[in-house]
DSSP file (Angstrom, degrees, kcal/mol; ACC not computed):
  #  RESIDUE AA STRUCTURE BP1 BP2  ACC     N-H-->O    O-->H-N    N-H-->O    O-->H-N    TCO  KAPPA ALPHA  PHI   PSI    X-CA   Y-CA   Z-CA
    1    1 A X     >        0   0    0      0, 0.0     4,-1.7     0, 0.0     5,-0.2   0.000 360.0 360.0 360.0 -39.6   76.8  128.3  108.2
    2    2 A X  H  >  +     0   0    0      1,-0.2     4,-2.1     2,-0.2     5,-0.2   0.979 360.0  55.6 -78.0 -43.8   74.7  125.3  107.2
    3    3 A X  H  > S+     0   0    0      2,-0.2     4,-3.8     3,-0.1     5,-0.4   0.980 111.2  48.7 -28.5 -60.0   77.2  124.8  103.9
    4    4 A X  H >> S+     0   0    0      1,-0.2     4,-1.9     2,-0.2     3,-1.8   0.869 110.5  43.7 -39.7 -95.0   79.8  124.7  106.3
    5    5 A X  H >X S+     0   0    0     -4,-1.7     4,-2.0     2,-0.2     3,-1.2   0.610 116.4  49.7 -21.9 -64.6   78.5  122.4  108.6
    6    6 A X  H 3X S+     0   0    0     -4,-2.1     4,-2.9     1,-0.4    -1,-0.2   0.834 115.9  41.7 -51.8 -54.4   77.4  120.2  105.8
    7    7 A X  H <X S+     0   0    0     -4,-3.8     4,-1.6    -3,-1.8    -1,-0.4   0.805 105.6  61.6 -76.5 -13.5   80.7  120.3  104.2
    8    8 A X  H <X S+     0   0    0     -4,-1.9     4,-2.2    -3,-1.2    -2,-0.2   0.966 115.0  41.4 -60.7 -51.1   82.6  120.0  107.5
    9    9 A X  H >X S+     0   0    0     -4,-2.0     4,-1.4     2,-0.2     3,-0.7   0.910 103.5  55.7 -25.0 -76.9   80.7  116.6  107.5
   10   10 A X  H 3X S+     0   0    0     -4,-2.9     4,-4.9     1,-0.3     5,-0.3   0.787 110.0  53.3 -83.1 -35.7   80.9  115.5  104.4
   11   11 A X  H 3X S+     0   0    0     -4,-1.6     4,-2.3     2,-0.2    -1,-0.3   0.928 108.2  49.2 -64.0 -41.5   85.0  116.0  105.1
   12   12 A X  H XX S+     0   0    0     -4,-2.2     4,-2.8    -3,-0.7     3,-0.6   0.988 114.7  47.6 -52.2 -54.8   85.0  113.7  108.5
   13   13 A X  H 3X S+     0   0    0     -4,-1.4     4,-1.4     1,-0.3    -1,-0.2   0.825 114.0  38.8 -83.5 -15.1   83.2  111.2  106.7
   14   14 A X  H 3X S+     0   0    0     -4,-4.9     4,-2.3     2,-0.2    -1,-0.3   0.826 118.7  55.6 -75.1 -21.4   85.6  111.1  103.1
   15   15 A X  H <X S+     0   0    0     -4,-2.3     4,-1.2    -3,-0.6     5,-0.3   0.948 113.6  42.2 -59.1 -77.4   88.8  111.5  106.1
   16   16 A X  H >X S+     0   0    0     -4,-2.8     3,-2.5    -5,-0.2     4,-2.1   0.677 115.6  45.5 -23.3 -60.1   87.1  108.1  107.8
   17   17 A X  H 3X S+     0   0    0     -4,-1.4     4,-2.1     1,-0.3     5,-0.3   0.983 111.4  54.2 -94.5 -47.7   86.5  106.2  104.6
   18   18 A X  H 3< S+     0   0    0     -4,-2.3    -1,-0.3     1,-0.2    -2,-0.2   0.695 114.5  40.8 -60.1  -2.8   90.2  107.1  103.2
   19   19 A X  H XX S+     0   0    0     -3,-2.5     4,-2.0    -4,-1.2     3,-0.7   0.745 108.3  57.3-113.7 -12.6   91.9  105.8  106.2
   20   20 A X  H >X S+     0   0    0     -4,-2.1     4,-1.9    -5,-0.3     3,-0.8   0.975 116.9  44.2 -30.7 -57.6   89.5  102.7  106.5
   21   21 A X  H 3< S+     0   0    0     -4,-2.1    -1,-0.2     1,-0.3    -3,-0.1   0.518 107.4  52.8 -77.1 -15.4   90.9  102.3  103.1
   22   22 A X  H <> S+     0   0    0     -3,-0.7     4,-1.1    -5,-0.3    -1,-0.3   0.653 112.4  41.8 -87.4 -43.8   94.2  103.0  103.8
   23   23 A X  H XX S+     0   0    0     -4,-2.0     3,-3.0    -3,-0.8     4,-2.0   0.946 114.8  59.0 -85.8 -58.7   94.5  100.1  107.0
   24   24 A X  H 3X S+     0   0    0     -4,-1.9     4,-1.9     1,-0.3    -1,-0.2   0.727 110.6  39.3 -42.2 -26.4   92.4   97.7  104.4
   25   25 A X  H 3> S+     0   0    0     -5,-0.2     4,-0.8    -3,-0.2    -1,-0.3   0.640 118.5  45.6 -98.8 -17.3   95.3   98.1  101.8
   26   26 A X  H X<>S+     0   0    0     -3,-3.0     5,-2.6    -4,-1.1     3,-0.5   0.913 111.4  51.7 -81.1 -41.9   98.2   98.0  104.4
   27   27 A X  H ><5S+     0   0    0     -4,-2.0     3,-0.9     1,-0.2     4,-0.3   0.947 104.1  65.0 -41.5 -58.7   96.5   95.0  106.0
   28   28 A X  H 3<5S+     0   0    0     -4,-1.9     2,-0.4     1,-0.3    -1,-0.2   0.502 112.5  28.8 -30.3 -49.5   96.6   93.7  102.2
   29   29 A X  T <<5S-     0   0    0     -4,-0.8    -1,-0.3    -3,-0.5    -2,-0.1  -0.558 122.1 -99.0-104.8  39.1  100.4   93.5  101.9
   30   30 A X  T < 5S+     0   0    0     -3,-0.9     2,-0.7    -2,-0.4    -3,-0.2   0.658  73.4 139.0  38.9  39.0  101.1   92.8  105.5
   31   31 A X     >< +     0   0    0     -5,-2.6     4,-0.8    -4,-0.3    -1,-0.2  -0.892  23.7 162.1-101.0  87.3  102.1   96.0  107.2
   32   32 A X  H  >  +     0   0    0     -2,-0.7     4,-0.7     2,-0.2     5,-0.2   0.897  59.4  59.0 -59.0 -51.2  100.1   95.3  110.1
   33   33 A X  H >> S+     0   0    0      1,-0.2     3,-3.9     2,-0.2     4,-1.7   0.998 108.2  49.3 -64.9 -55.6  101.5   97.6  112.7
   34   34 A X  H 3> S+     0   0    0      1,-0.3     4,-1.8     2,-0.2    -1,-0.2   0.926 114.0  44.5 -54.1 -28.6  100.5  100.7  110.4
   35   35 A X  H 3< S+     0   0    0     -4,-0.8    -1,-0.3     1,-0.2    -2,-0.2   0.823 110.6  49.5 -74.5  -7.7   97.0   99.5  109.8
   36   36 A X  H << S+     0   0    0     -3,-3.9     4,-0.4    -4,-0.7    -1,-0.2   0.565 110.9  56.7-108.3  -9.2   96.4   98.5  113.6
   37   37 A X  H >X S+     0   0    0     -4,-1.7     4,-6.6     1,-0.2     3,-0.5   0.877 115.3  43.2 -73.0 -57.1   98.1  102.7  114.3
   38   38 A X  H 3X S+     0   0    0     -4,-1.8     4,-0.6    -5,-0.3    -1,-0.2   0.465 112.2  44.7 -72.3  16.1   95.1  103.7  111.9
   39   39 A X  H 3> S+     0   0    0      3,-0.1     4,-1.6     2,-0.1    -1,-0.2   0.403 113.1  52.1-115.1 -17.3   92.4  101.6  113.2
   40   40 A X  H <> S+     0   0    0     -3,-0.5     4,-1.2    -4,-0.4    -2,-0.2   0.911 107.3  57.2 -73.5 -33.5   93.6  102.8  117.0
   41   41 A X  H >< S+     0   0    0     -4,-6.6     3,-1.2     1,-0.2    -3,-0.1   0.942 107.2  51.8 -22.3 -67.4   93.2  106.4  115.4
   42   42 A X  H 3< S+     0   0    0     -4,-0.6    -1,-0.2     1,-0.3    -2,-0.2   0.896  98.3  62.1 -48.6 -53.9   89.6  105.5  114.6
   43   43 A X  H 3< S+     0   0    0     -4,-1.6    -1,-0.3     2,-0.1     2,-0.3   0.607  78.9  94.0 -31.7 -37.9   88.9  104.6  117.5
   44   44 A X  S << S-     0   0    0     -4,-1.2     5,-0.2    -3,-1.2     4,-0.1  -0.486  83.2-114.1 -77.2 107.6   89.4  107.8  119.2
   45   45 A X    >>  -     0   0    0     -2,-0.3     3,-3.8     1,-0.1     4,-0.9  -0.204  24.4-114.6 -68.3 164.7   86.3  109.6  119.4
   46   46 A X  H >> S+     0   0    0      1,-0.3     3,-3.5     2,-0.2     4,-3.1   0.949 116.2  56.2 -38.3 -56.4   86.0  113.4  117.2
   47   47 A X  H 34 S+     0   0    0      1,-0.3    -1,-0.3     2,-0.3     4,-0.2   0.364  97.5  51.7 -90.6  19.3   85.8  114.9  120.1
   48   48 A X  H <> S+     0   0    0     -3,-3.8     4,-1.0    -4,-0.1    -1,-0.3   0.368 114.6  46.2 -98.7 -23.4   88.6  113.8  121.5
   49   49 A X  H <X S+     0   0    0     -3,-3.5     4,-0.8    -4,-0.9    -2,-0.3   0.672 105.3  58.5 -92.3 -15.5   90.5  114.9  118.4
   50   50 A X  H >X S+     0   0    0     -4,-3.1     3,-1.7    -5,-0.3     4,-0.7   0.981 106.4  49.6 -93.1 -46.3   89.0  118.0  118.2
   51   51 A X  H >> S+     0   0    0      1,-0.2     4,-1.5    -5,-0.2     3,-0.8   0.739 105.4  55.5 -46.5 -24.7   90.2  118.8  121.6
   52   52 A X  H 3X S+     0   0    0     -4,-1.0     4,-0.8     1,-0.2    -1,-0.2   0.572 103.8  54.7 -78.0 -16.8   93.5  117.9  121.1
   53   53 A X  H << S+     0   0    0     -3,-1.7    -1,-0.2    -4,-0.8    -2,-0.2   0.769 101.3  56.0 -78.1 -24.9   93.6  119.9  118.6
   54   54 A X  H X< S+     0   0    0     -3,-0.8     3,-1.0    -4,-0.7    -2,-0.2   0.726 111.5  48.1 -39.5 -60.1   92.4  122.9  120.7
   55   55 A X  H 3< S+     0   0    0     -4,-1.5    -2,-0.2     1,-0.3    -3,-0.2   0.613 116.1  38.8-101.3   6.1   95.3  122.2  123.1
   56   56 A X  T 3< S-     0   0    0     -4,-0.8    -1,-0.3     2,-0.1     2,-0.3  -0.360  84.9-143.1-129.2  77.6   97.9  122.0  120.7
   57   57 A X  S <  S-     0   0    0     -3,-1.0    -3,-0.1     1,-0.2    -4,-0.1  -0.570  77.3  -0.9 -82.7 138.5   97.8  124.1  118.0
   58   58 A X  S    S-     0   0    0     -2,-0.3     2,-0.3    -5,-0.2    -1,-0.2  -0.904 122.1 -59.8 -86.7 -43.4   98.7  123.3  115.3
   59   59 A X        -     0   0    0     -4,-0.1     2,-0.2    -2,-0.0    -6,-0.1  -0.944  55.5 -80.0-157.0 170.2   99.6  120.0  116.1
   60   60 A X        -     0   0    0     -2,-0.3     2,-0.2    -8,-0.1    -2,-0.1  -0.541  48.1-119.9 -61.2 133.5  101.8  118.2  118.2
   61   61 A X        +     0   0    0      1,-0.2     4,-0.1    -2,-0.2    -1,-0.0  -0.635  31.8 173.4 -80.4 150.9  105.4  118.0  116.8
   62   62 A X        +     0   0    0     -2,-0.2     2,-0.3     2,-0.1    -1,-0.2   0.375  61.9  82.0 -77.9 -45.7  106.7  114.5  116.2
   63   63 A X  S    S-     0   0    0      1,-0.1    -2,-0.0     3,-0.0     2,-0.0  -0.515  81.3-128.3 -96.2 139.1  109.7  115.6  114.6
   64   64 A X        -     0   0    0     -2,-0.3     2,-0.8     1,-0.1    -1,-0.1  -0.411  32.9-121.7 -77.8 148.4  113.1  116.8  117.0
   65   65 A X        -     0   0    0     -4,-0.1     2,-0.3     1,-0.0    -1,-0.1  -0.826  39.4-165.3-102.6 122.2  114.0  120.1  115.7
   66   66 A X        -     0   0    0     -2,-0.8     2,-1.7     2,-0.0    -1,-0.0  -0.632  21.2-106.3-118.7 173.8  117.2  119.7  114.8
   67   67 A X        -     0   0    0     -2,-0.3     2,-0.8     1,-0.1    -2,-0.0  -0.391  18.4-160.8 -69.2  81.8  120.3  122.0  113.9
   68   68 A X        +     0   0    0     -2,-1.7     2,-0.3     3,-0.0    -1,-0.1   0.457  55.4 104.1 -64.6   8.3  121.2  122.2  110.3
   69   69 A X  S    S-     0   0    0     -2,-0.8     3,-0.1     1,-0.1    -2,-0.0  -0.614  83.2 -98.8 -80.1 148.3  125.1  123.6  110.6
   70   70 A X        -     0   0    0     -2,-0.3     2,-0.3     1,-0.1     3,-0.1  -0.220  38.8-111.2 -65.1 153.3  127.3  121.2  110.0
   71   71 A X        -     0   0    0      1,-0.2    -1,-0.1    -3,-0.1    -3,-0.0  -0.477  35.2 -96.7 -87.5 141.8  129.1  119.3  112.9
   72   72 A X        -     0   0    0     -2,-0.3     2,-0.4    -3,-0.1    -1,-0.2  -0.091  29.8-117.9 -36.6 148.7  132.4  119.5  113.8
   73   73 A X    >   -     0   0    0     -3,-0.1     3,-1.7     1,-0.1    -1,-0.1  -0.822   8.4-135.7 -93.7 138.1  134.8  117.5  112.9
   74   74 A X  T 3  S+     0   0    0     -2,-0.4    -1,-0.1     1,-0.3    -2,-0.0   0.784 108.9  54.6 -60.3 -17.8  137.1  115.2  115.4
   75   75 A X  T 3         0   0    0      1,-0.2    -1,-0.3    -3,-0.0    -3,-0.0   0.582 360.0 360.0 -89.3 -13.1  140.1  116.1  113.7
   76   76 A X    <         0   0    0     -3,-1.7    -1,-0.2     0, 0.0    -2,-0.2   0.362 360.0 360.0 -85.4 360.0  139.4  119.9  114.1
């Protein structure tokens, strides 16, 4: 259990520093809104994420589920 924990850690903090590193390189080349999405991320304490993660497992979709057969045609 204390490996776990220890590596569970050692994963928050390499997650943090690779998207700190991630808004620091978007900033670099002017994508502002994506760096200012990852720095609101941060913001958001663990244990806010970890609940949300609780109440929607696995994660929230983003993406519409869409149909993949082909549409009609107007002419049909």
């Amino acid at each position: 259990m204390a490996e776990r924990d220890a590596a569970e850690e050692r994963f928050e903090f390499l997650s943090e520093e690779i998207c700190r590193a991630t808004a620091k390189a978007l900033k670099g080349i002017g994508l502002w809104h994506g760096a200012a999405m990852i720095d609101a991320g941060l913001a958001i304490p663990q244990e806010v994420w970890a609940d949300l993660v609780v109440r929607y497992p696995p994660y929230p979709s983003v993406v519409p589920d869409l149909e993949l057969r082909p549409r009609r045609s107007w002419r049909a």
